[in-house]
C-alpha positions as CSV (number, residue, x, y, z in Angstrom):
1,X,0.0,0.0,0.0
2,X,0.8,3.4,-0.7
3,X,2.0,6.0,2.2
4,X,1.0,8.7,3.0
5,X,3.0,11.7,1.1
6,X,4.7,14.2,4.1
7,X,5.5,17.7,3.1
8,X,6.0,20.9,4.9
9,X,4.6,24.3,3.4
10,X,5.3,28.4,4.6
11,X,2.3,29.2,6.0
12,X,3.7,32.7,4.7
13,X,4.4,31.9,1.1
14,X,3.6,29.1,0.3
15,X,7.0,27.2,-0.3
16,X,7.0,23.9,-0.2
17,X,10.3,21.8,1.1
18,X,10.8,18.1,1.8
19,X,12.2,18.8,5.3
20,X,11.2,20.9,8.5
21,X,13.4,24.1,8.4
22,X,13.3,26.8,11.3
23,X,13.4,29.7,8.6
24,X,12.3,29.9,5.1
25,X,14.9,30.4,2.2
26,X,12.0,32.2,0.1
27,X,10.3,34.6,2.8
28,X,12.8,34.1,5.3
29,X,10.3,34.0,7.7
30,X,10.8,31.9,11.3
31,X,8.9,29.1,12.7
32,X,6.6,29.3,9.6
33,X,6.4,25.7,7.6
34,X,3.4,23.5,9.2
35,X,3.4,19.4,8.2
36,X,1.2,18.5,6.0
37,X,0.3,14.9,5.1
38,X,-1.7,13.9,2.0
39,X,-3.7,11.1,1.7
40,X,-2.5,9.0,-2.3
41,X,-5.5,9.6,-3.7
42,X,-5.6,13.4,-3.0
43,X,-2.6,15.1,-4.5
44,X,-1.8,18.3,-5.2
45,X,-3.5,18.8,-8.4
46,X,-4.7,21.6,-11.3
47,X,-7.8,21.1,-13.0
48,X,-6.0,21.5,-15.9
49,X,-3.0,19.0,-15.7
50,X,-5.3,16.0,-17.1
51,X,-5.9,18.0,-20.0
52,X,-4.8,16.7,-23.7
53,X,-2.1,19.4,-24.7
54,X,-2.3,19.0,-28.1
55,X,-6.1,20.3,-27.6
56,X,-4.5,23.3,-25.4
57,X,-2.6,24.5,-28.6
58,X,-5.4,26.3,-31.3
59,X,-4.8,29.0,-34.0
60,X,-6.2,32.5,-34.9
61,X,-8.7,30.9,-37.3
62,X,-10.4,28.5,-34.1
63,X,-9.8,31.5,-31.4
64,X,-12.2,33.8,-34.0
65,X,-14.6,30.8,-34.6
66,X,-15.3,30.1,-31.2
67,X,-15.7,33.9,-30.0
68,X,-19.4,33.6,-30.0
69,X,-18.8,31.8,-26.9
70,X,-18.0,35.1,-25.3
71,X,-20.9,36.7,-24.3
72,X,-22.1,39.4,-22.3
73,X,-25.1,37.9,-19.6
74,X,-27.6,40.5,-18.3
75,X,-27.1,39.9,-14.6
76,X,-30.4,41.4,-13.9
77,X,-29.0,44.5,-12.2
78,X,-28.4,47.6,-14.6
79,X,-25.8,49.3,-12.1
80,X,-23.8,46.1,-11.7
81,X,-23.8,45.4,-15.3
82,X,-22.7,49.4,-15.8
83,X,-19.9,48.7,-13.3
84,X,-18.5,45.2,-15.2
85,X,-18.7,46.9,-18.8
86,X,-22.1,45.7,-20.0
87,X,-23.0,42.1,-18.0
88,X,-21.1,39.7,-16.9
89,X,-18.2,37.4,-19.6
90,X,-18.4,34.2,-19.7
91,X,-15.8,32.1,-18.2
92,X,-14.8,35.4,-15.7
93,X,-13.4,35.4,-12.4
94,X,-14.7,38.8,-10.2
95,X,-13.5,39.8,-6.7
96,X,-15.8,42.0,-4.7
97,X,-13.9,43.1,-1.4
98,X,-15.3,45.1,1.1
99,X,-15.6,46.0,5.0
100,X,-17.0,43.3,7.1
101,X,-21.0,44.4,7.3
102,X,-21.4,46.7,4.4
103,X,-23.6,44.7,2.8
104,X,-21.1,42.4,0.3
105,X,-23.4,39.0,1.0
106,X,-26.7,41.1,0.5
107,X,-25.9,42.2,-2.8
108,X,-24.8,38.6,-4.3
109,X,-27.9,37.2,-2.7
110,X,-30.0,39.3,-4.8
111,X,-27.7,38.8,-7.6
112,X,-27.9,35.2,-7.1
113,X,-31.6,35.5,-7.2
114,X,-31.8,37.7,-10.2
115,X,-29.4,35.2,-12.5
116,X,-31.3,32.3,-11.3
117,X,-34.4,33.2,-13.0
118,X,-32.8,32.5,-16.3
119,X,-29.7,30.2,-15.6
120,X,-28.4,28.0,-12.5
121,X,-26.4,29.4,-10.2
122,X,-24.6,27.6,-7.0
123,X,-24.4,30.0,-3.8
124,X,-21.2,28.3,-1.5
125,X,-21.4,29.9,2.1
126,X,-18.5,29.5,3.7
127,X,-19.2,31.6,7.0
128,X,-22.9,31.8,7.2
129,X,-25.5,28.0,8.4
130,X,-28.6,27.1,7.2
131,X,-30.4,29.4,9.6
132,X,-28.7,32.3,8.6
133,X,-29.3,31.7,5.2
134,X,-32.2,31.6,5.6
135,X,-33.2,34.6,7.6
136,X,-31.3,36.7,5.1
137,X,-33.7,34.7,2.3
138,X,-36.6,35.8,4.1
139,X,-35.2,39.8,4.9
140,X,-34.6,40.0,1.1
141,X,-38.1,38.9,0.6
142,X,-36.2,35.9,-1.8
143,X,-39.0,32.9,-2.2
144,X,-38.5,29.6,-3.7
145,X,-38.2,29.6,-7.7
146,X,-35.7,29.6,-10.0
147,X,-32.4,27.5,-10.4
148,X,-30.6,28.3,-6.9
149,X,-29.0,26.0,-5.3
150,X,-27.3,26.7,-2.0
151,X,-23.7,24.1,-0.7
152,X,-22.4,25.0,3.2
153,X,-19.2,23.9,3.0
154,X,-15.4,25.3,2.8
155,X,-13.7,21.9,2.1
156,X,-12.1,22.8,-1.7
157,X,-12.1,19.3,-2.7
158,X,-16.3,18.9,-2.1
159,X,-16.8,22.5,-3.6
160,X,-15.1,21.2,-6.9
161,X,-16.7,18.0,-6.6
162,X,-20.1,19.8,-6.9
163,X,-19.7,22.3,-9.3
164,X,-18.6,19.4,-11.6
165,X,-21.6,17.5,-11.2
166,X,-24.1,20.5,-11.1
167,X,-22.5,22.3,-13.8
168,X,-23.9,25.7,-13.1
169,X,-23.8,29.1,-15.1
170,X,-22.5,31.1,-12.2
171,X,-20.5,29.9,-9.2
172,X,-20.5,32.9,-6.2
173,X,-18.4,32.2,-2.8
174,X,-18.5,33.8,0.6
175,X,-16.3,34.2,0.9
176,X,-13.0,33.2,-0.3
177,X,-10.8,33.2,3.1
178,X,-12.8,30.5,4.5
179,X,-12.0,28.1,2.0
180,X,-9.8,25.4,3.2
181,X,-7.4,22.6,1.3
182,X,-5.3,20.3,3.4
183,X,-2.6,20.2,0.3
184,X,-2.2,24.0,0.7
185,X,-1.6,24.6,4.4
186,X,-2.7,23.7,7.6
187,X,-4.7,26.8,8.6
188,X,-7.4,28.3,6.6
189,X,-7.2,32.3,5.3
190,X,-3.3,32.2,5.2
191,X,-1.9,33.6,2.1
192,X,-0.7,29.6,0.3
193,X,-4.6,28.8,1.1
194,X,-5.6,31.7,-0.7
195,X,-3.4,31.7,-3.8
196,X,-4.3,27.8,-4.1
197,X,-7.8,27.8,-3.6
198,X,-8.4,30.4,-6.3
199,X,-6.7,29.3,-8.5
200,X,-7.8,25.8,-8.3
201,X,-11.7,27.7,-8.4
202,X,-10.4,29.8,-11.8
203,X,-9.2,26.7,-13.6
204,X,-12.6,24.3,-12.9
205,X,-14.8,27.8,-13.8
206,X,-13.0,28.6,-17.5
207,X,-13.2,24.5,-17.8
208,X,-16.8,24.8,-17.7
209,X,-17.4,28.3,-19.1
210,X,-19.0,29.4,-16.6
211,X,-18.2,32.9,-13.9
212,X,-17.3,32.9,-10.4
213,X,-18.2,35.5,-8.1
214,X,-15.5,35.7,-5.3
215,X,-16.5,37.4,-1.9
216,X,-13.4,38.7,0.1
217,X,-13.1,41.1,3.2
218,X,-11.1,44.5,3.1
219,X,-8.6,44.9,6.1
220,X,-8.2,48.2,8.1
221,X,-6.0,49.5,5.5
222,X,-8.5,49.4,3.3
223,X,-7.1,46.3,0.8
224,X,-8.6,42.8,0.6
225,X,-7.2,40.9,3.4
226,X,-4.9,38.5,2.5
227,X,-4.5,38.9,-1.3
228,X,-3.8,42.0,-3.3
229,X,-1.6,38.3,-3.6
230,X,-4.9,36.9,-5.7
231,X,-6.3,40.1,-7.6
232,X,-3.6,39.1,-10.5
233,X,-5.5,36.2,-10.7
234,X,-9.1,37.2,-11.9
235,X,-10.2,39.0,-14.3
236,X,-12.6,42.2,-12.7
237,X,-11.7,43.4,-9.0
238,X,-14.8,45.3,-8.0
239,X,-14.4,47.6,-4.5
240,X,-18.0,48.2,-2.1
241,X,-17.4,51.4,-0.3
242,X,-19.5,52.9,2.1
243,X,-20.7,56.4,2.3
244,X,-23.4,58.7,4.1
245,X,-26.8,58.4,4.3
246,X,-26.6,54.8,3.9
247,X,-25.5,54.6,0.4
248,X,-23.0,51.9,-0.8
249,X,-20.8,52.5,-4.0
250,X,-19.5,49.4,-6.0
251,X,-16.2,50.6,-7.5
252,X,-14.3,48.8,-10.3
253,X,-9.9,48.9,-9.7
254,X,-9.4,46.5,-12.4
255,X,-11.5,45.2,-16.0
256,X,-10.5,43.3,-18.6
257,X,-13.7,43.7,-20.2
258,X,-14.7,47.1,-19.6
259,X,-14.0,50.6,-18.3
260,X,-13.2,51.1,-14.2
261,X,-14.3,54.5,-14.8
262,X,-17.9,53.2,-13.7
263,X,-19.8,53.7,-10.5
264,X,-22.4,51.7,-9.0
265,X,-24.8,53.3,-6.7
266,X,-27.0,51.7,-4.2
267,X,-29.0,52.6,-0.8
268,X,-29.6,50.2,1.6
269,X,-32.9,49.6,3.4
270,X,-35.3,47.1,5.0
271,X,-35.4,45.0,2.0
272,X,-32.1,44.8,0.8
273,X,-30.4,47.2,-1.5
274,X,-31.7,49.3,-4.0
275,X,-30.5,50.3,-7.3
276,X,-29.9,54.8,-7.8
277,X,-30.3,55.1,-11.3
278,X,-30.5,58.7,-11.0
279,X,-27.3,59.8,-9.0
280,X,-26.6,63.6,-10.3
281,X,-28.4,65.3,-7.1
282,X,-27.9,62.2,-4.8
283,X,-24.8,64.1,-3.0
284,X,-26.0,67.1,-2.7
285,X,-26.8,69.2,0.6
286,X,-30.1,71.1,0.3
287,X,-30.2,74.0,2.5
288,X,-33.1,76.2,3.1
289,X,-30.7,79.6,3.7
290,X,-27.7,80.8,2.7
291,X,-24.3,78.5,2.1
292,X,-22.1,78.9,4.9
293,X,-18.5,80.1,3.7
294,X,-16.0,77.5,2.6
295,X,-18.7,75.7,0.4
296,X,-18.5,75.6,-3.3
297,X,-20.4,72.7,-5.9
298,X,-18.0,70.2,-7.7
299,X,-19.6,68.6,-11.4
300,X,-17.4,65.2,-11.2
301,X,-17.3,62.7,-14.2
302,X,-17.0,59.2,-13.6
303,X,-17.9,56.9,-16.4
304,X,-20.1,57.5,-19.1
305,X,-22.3,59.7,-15.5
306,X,-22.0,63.5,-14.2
307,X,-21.8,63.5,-10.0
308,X,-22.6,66.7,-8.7
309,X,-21.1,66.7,-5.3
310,X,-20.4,69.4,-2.0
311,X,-16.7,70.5,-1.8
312,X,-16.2,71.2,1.5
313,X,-13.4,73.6,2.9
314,X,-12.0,74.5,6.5
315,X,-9.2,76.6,7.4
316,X,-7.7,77.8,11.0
317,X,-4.3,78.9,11.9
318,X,-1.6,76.3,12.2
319,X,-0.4,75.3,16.0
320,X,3.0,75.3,16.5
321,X,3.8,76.9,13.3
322,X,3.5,73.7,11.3
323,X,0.7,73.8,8.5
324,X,-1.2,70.7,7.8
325,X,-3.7,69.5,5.1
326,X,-6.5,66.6,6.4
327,X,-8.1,65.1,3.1
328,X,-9.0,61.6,3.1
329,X,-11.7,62.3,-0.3
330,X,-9.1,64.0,-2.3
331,X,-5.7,63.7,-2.3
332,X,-3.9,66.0,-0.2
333,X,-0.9,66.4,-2.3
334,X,-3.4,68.0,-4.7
335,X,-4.7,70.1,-2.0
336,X,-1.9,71.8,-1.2
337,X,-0.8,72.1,-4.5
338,X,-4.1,74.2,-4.8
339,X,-3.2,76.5,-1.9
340,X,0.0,77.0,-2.3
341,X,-1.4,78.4,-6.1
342,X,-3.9,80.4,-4.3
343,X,-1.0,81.9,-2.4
344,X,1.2,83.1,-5.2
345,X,-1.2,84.0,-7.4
346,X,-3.9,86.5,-4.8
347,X,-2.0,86.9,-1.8
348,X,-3.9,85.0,0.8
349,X,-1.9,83.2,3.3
350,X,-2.2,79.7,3.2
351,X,0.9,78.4,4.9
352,X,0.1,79.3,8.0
353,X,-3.5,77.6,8.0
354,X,-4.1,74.2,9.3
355,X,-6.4,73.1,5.7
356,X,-9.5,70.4,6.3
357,X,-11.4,69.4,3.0
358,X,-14.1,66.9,3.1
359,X,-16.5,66.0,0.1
360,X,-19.9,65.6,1.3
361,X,-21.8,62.1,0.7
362,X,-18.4,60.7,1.2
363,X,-17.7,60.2,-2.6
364,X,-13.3,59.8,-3.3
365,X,-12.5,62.4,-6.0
366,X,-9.8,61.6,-8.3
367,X,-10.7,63.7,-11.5
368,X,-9.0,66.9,-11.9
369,X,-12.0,69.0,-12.5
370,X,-12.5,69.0,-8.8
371,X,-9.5,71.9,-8.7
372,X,-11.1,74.7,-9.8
373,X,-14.1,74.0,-7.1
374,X,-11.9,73.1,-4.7
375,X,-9.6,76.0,-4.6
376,X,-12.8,78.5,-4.9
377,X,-13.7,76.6,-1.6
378,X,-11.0,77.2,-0.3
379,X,-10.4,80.9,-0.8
380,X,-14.3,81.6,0.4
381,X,-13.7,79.6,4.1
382,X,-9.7,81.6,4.3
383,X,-11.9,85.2,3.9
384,X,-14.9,84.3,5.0
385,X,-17.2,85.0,1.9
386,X,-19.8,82.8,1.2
387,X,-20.9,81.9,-2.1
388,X,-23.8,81.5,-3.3
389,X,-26.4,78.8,-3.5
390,X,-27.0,77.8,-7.5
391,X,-23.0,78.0,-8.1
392,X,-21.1,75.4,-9.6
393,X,-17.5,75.1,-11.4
394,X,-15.1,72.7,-13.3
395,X,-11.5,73.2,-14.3
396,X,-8.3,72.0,-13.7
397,X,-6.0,74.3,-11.8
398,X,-2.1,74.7,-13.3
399,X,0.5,76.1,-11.2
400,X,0.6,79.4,-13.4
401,X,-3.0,80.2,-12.0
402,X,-4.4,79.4,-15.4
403,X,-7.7,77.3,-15.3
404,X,-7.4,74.4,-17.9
405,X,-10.6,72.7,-19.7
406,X,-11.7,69.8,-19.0
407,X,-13.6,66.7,-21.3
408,X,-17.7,66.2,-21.3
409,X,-18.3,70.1,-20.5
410,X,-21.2,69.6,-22.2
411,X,-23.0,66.7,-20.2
412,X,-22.0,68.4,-16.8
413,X,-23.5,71.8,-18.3
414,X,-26.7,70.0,-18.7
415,X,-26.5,67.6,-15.1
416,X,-26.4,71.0,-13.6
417,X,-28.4,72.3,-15.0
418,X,-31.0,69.7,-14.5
419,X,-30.5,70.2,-10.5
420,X,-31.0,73.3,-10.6
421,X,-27.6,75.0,-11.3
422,X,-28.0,78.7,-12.2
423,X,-24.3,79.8,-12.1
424,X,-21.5,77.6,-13.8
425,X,-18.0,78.8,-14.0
426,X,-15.2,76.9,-16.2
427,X,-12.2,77.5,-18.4
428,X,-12.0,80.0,-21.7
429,X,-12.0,76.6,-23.8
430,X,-15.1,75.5,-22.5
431,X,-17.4,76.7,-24.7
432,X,-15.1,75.7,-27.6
433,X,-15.1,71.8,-26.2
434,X,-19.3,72.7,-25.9
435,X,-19.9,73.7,-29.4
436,X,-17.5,70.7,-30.7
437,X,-19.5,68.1,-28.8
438,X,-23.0,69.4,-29.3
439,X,-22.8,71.0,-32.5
440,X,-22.4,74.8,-31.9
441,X,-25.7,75.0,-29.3
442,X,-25.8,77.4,-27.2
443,X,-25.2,76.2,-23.1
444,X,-28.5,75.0,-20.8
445,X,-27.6,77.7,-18.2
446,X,-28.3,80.9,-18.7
447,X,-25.2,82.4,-16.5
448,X,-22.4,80.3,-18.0
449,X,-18.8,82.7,-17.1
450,X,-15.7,81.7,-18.2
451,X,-12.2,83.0,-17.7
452,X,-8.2,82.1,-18.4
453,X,-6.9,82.3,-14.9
454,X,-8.1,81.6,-11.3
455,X,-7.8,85.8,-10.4
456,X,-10.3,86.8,-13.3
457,X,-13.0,84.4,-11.6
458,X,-12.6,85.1,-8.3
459,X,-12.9,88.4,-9.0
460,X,-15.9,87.9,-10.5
461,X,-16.9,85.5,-8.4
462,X,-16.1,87.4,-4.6
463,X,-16.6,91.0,-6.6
């Protein structure tokens, strides 16, 4: 009879040696290789080593045959389709990470139950029993139909076993770190479990041509826990990010099919979470009197969608002589860049000022249209004059003081104007990049003032 086959694996990174060492020549990490014994008929395997390799091999002609294989599938939700680029590829791997609690298993349950109504789909619940299940069926107001099928497991070897024999469309797991292989390590969640169990998932998924949802939680730096070491492996890493006033944003870092550009915006209530199809006003503040000073209105373009969001600004004089900038929604670099712009080019002490800027709703601003609005701001909190409600702006801000154009003047024109908008201010080029995109119309707000530099509209602006 066969033995069983002894090996000892870094629970760090995976290395794999025939004899216990005390530190690891890869990771050089101590104490960190765990004995691991494997039974003959369960070694360590790929879905794909059984595989004929002369059938691997194909040419150009058989890749463009077979590419209407590749399709697109309606996942039943418009904003998650938006977010992957159109509905979900065939044969994809997708990450979703998020906080622990901000709604990650809600949203594939009612994913789940939306695919399920026109292909079969197998839920694997790693973390969560029957009873919970089931509880969180009934919340969702999710009744019995459709081609759902639910496995409690985190054994690797009976997940594969199933989805071989049921053969479903779509394959989601939550989440991955409970997923366990004895041929990978002897804890589960480590790093070697991770990588392995993935990639074993990947390989039996784009066997069958079907997608795999993977669940994973973000750590208190705000990266998935565990792997950034497995995000090379899939195909679309989608981030859920929590805001104010209970709305989630699903967030894509990396698509092989599509643009990460896209936003997905959803609210969550008693029933579950619900879709925002209409997000241009969703951040705004609406105040019954004047804005206070420091306040100016931001038109941010994410994706093929115009966000029209608070840009909030604070200044007070630095203790101990040491300026700081706090701005965890925009990059502070950028903010001080902006002040320190301010400063040359009107006058205004800024170094001296301890800087806070905060977007409201809780929205992460990367686009550099947010300067202009930003530095406008931050000029009204530094004097104190307020500016007035129905004012918006877009530009980007260049070290000379000159405002810079930026792209889709035309769509944030009308966003703002739909919400109300009466003021808009924006680079000279703007109304060049209007009349090339919309065919030399005239603009939907009737006070539309643009200038070259960031003097010439804040004088306009402050009088």
């Amino acid at each position: 009879m066969k033995k069983e086959k002894i090996k000892y694996i870094c629970d760090i990174c995976g290395h794999e040696e025939a004899k216990w060492a005390g530190k690891c020549p890869a990771c050089f990490s101590w104490n960190s290789f765990s004995e691991i014994s494997l039974p003959p008929g369960r070694k360590h395997s790929s879905a794909k080593k059984n595989l004929d390799p002369t059938k691997q091999a194909v040419s150009i002609a058989e890749i463009a045959s077979d590419k209407n294989n590749v399709v697109l599938k309606d996942c039943g939700i418009e904003e998650i389709n938006r977010v992957l680029g159109g509905g979900i590829v065939s044969g994809s791997a997708i990450l979703i990470g998020g906080e622990p609690g901000i709604g990650k298993s809600t949203l594939m349950m009612q994913l789940a139950q939306k695919i399920s109504e026109s292909s079969k789909v197998l839920y694997i619940s790693g973390e969560e029993s029957q009873p919970q299940i089931r509880l969180r069926l009934d919340r969702l107001g999710i009744k019995e139909g459709g081609e759902l099928v639910f496995i409690f497991t985190s054994d690797l070897y009976t997940i594969k076993e199933t989805i071989t024999n049921l053969k479903p469309d779509t394959v989601i797991v939550d989440s991955i770190q409970t997923l366990f292989s004895p041929e990978a390590g002897s804890v589960a969640g480590t790093i070697n479990q991770l990588k392995y169990c993935c990639q074993e998932l990947i390989d039996i998924i784009k066997l069958a041509d079907a997608s795999i949802f993977l669940i994973a939680h973000v750590t208190k730096e705000g990266i998935i826990a565990g792997p950034k070491s497995i995000e090379h492996m899939v195909d679309t890493v989608l981030y859920f990010e929590h805001s104010e006033n209970e709305m989630r944003i699903l967030r894509a870092v990396k698509n092989r099919f599509g643009s990460i550009d896209e936003l997905a915006l959803f609210k969550m209530g008693g029933n579950g979470l619900q879709q925002i199809t209409s997000p241009e006003n969703s951040f705004l503040i609406h105040r019954e009197k004047n804005n206070p000073p420091g306040i100016c209105i931001a038109t941010i373009h994410e994706g093929s969608r115009v966000f029209l969001v608070e840009i909030q600004a604070l200044t007070v004089p630095a203790k101990g002589g040491l300026s700081r900038v706090f701005s965890d929604r925009i990059d502070g670099s950028r903010i001080s860049r902006i002040a320190a712009v301010l400063e040359k080019q009107t006058g205004v002490r800024f170094s001296d000022q301890d800087i806070y800027i905060n977007v409201a709703g809780g929205m992460k601003i990367k686009e550099v249209g947010v300067d202009l609005p930003a530095a406008l701001a931050l000029y009204s909190s530094r004097t104190g004059i307020p500016i007035n409600q129905g004012t918006a702006a877009a530009g980007e801000l260049s070290l000379t003081g000159e405002i810079r154009p930026v792209l889709f003047i035309s769509k944030r024109l009308k966003s703002a104007s739909s919400c109300g908008i009466k003021e808009f201010y924006s680079s000279e080029d703007s109304s060049k990049n209007f009349s090339k995109e919309d065919g030399d119309c005239k603009s939907p707000l009737s006070k539309h003032i643009t200038a070259g530099t960031i003097n010439e509209i804040i004088k306009i602006l402050f009088k």
